[in-house]
N, C-alpha and C positions, 0 to 999 in steps of 0.2 A: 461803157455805154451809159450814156445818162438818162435816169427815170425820168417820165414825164405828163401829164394829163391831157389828151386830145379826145374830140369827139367827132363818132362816125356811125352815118346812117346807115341806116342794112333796113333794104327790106326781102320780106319776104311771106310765103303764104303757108294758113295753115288753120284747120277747121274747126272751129270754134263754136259750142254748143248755145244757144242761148236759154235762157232759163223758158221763157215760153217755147221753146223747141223741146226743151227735157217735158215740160205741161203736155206737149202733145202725143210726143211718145209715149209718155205715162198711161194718157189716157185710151191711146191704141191697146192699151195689154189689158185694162181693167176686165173685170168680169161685167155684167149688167148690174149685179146686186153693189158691187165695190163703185162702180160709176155712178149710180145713183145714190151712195152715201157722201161719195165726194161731192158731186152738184151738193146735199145737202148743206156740206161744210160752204163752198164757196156761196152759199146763198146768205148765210149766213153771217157771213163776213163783207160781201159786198152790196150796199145799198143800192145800189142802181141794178142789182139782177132780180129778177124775179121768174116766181115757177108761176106756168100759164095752166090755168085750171079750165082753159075751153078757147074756142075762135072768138076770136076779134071782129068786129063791125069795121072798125075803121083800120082793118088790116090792110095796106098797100099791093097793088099787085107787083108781083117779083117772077123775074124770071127765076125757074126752075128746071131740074134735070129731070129726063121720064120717070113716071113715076115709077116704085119698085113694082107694083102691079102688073104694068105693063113690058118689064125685062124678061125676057127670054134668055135663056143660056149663049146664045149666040150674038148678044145684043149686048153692047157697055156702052156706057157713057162718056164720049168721050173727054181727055183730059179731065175727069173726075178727080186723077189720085194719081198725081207725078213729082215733082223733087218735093224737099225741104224733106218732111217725111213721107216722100215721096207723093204730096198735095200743089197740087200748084198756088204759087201768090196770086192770080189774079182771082184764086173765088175767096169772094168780099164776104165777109159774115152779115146775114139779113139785119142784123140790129143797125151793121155798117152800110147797108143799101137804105133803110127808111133813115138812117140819120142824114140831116142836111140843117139849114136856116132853124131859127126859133119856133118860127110858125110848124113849118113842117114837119121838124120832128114830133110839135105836139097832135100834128093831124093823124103822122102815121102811129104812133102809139109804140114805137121801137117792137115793130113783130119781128122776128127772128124764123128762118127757112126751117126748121129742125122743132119748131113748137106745137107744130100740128101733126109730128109725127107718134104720139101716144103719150100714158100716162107716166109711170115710169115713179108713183106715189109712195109714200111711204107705206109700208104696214103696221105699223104702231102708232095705234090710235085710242084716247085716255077712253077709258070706261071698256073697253075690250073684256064684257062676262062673258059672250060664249063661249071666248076665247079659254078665258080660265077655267068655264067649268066642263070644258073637254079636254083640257090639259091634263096630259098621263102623269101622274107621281113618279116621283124618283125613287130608287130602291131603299134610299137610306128613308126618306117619307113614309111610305109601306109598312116599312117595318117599326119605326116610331110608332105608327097609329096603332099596329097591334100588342105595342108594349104598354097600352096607356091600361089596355085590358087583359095584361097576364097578371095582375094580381102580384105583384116582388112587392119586398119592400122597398122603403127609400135608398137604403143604400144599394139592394140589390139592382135598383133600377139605376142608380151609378153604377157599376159594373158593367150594365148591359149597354147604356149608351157610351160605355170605353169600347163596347164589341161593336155595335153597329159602324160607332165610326172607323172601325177596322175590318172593315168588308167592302171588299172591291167591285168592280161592277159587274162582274161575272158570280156577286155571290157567295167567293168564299173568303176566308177570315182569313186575316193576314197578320195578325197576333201571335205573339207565344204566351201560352199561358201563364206558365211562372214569373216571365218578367210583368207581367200588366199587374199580376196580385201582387210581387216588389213594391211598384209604382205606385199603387195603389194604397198599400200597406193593409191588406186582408189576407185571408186562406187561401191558396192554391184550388184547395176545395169549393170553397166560394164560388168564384170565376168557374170551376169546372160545373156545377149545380146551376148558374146560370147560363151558359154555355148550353147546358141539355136543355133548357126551357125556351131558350129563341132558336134553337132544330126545330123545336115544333113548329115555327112559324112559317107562314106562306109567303112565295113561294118556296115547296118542298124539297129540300136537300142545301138549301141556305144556311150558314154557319159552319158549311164543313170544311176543312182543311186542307184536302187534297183529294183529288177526283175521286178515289177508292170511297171516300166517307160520305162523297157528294152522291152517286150511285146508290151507297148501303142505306143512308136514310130515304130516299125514294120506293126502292124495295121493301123496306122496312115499314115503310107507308101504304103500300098494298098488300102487306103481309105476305110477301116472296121473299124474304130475307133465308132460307137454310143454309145447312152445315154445305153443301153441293155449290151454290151461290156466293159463298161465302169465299169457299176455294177458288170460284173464278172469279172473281174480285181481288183477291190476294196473287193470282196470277194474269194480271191483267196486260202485263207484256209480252209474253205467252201468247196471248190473243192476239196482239198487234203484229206477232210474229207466224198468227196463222199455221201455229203448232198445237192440231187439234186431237191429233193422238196423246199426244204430253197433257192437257188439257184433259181428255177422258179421266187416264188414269188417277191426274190431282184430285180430281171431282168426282170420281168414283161413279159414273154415269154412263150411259152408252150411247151413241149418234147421234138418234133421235132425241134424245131428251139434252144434251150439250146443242144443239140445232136452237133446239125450243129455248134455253138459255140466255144465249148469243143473241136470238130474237127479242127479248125484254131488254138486255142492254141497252143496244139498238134504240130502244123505244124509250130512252129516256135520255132526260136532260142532263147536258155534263156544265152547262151554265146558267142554273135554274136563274141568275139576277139581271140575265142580259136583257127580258120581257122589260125591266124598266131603266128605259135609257136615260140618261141624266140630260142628255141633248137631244134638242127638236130636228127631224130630220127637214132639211129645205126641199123643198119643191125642185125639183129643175124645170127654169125656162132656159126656150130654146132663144136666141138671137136671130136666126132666120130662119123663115118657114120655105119648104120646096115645094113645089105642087105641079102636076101632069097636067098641062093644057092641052089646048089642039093641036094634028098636027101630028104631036109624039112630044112637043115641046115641052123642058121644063120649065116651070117660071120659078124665079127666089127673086122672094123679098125679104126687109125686113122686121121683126117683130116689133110694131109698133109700140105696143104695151113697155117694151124697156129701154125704151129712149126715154130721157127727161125731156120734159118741156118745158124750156125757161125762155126770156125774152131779157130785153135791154130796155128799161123803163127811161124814153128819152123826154118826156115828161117832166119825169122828175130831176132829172141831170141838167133839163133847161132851166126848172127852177134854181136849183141851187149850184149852179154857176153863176148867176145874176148874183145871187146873195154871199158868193164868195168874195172877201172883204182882203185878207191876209195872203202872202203867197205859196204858205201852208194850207192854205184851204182847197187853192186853186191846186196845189199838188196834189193834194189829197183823192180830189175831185176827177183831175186828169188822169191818174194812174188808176180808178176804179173804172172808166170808160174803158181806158186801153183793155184793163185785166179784162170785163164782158164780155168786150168787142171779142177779145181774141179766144176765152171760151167758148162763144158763140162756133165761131170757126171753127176752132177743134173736134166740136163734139158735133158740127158739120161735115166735117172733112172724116171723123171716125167713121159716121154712118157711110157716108162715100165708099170707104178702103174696105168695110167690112163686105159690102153689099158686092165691090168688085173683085175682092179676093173669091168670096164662096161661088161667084157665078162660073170663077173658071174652074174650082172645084167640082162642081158640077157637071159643068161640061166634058172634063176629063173624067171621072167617075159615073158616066149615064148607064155603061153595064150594069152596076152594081145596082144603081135606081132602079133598074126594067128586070133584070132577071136577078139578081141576089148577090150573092158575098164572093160565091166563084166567079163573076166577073169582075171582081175589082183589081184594079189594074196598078201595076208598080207605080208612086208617086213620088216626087220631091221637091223640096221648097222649090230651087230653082226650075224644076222645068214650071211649076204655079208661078214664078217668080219672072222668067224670062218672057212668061205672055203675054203678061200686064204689063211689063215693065216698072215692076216694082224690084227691090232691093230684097234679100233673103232676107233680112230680119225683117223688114218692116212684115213680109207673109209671115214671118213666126210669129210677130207679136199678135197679130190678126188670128192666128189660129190658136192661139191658148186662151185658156178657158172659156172658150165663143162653141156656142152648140148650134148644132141646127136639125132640123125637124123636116122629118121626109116618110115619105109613103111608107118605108120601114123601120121608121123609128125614130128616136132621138141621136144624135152622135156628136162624139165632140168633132171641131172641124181638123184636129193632128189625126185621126180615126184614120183619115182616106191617104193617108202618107204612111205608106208601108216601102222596103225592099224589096228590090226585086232578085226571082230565081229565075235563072238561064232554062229555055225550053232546049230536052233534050235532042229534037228533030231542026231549032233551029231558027223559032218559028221566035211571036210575041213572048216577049217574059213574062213571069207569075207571077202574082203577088204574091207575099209571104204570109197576110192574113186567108186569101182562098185556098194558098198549100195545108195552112194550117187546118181550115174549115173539109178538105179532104181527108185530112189523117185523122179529125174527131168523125167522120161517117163514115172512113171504114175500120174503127173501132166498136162502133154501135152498133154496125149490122153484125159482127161477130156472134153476139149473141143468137140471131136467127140462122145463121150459118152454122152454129158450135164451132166453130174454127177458129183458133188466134192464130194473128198472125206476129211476128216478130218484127223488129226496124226492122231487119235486112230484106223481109218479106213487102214491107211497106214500099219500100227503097224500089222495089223491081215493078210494084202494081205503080207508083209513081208512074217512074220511068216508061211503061206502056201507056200513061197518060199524057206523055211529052211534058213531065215536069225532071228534070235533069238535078236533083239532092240528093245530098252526102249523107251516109245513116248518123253522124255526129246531130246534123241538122234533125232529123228527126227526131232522137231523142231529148232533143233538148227542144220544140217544139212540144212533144210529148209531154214534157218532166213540166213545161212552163202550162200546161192546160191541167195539170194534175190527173196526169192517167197514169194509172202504174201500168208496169213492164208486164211483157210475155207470159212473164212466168206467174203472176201473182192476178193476171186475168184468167189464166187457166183456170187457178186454183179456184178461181170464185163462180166460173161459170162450173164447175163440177159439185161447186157445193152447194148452187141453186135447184141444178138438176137432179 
């Protein structure tokens, strides 16, 4: 058979992302904080966007969806949030509604649907003193400032700053002595003499080694350090073992005064360095708020404050379009409109998906809104998914890192999507977070009972509740809440009593 070169068309289909399609799903996942550093960058980069620092005079009138004030759980807007990522093509981005002719775009001032919806500003701002001078020290800071006044010498205060920087954030030193005076090329003794002079330092029990030393110098500090003390410190797993006869006899003491012991441990720090945290803790804002209107109704909206506001300055795009000379220029120019334009949208259509995803969340989670945690009801993506007619990922993306704010709190929105457990009679299934929240209250009433009870006890008071679990499930429900077993709650309500 002879080789030969021929050509043949084949088509055929097949789904193809585009790069502003990847932009939009990006931005569906972000957090508020991560979405508002990104607008930062694209601001940054494109001349034609700009962040709106308040309302516009010569802002155009646009149609708009109700507002989120006025949604009710039972109310969506519709076609808000269907294909592409699951947003419809025909909602135009507001910069794309006021653009039109020269004139007009410079009448409407390219406002944008999504700019009046809050601030969404940065926090970092030059000259920030209050800022600094309520900012907590670092541990490694702390203890610097208290070395300027322990009086070493110079080299001793080399030595000390090889220690401080080998202290973790918990406090204890993570050095071995003999290698650091190696390295150093001093006495073992050295490092060990200055070693004893930064224990002194606050916070108390700082520099020690390992928990036993971190304890002894705290003791040691209230002058509770004795030979009795000493013994149970040196059997400190003993204790974790809740072996308090073995315990007596090591420490040569009787009940009451091993009780009184026990109680001083207790009462101290086993990470005297975690008071200074090297990181600032953030705030959490929520992404929508819920709130009880009339009626019984819930309303969600969402938090304006974390939306950016930006616009599409057609202004200045009318300008320098005119003054685009090259066909470099004119690209330049055209690809910064498209990239706005389609921002605009995005971060249009996010607010859209967010506000539509939580409303049915709500809707299906109103027990839990009105009476608490034992009404929350089995969830998951798709049946959130099959409401709206959305896609499961696009609800997963919608629900991570997205919180929301309600008469009981803050919650992240994966919160209300739990498993469910088969009722034993037959009836509605359980959630796995209200099983769970059962088996931590009748753990806690124990105590006013004196009664433990065991899984297999838990398993049968269930089951007279119409909850249908395996004792496997319980303990590992148990083991995941950190309650210890049967047997080590005895032991403790007997030694309170």
């Amino acid at each position: 058979m002879a080789l030969g070169h021929r050509l043949e068309l084949r088509q055929g289909q097949g789904l193809v992302i585009t790069p502003q399609l990847q932009q939009a799903i990006k931005l569906l996942q972000l957090s508020n904080i991560e979405l508002d550093a990104f607008v930062e960058a694209e601001l940054e980069r494109n001349p034609l966007l700009q962040r709106d620092e308040g309302e516009s005079e010569a802002a155009p009138e646009i149609d708009r969806e109700p507002a989120a004030s006025d949604l009710g759980v039972d109310i969506v807007a519709e076609g808000s949030a269907n294909s592409e990522m699951d947003a419809t093509p025909d909602d135009v981005s507001p910069g794309e509604r006021a653009s039109g002719d020269g004139e007009q775009a410079q009448e409407a001032g390219g406002q944008i649907d999504w700019s009046r919806a809050g601030g969404g500003g940065s926090f970092e701002h030059d000259g920030d003193y209050e800022g600094a001078l309520t900012a907590v020290p670092t541990l490694s800071e702390h203890l610097q400032g208290q070395l300027v006044q322990a009086g070493l010498s110079a080299a001793e205060q080399l030595v000390a700053n090889v220690l401080i920087d080998g202290v973790d954030e918990g406090g204890y030193l993570r050095l071995d002595l003999a290698e650091t005076a190696e390295r150093l090329g001093c006495a073992e003794a050295m490092v060990e003499r200055v070693l004893t002079v930064l224990q002194g330092f606050e916070p108390t029990g700082v520099f020690a080694r390992d928990v036993r030393e971190c304890l002894a110098l705290q003791l040691k500090d209230q002058n509770r350090y004795d030979p009795a003390m000493a013994a149970l410190l040196d059997n400190l797993d003993m204790l974790a073992r809740r072996d308090m006869n073995g315990l007596r006899k090591m420490c040569g003491v009787d009940e009451e005064d091993l009780r009184e012991m026990i109680a001083e441990i207790r009462a101290l720090t086993p990470r005297p360095g975690a008071a200074y945290a090297s990181e600032t803790a953030e705030t959490l804002v929520p992404d929508v708020h819920v709130r009880e209107g009339l009626g019984g109704m819930w309303h969600v909206e969402l938090n304006t404050d974390t939306l950016p506001r930006v616009l599409v300055d057609q202004r200045y795009h009318a300008r320098v379009s005119k003054g685009a000379r090259t066909d470099q220029e004119k690209t330049f120019v055209s690809d910064c409109m498209a990239t706005a334009n389609w921002l605009v949208k995005s971060l249009d259509q996010r607010a859209k998906t967010i506000l539509k995803v939580s409303s049915e969340i709500v809707r299906q989670q109103d027990g839990f809104l009105a009476f608490g945690v034992e009404h929350l009801r089995p969830l998951n993506l798709k049946t959130v998914a099959d409401a709206i007619g959305m896609h499961e990922s696009t609800v997963s993306r919608v629900t991570s890192n997205k919180y929301i704010a309600t008469p009981r709190g803050v919650f992240e929105l994966k919160f209300f999507f739990t498993s469910a457990i088969q009722s034993s009679e037959g009836g509605e299934a359980h959630s796995a977070a209200s099983v769970r929240h059962k088996i931590k209250g009748l753990v806690e009433a124990e105590k006013a009972e004196k009664d433990v009870h065991s899984d297999d006890a838990i398993v049968e008071i269930l089951k007279t509740a119409g909850v249908d679990i395996a004792r496997r499930t319980v303990a590992k429900y148990r083991e995941a809440m950190r309650i210890p077993s049967s047997v080590e709650r005895r032991r403790l309500i007997k030694e309170t009593n």
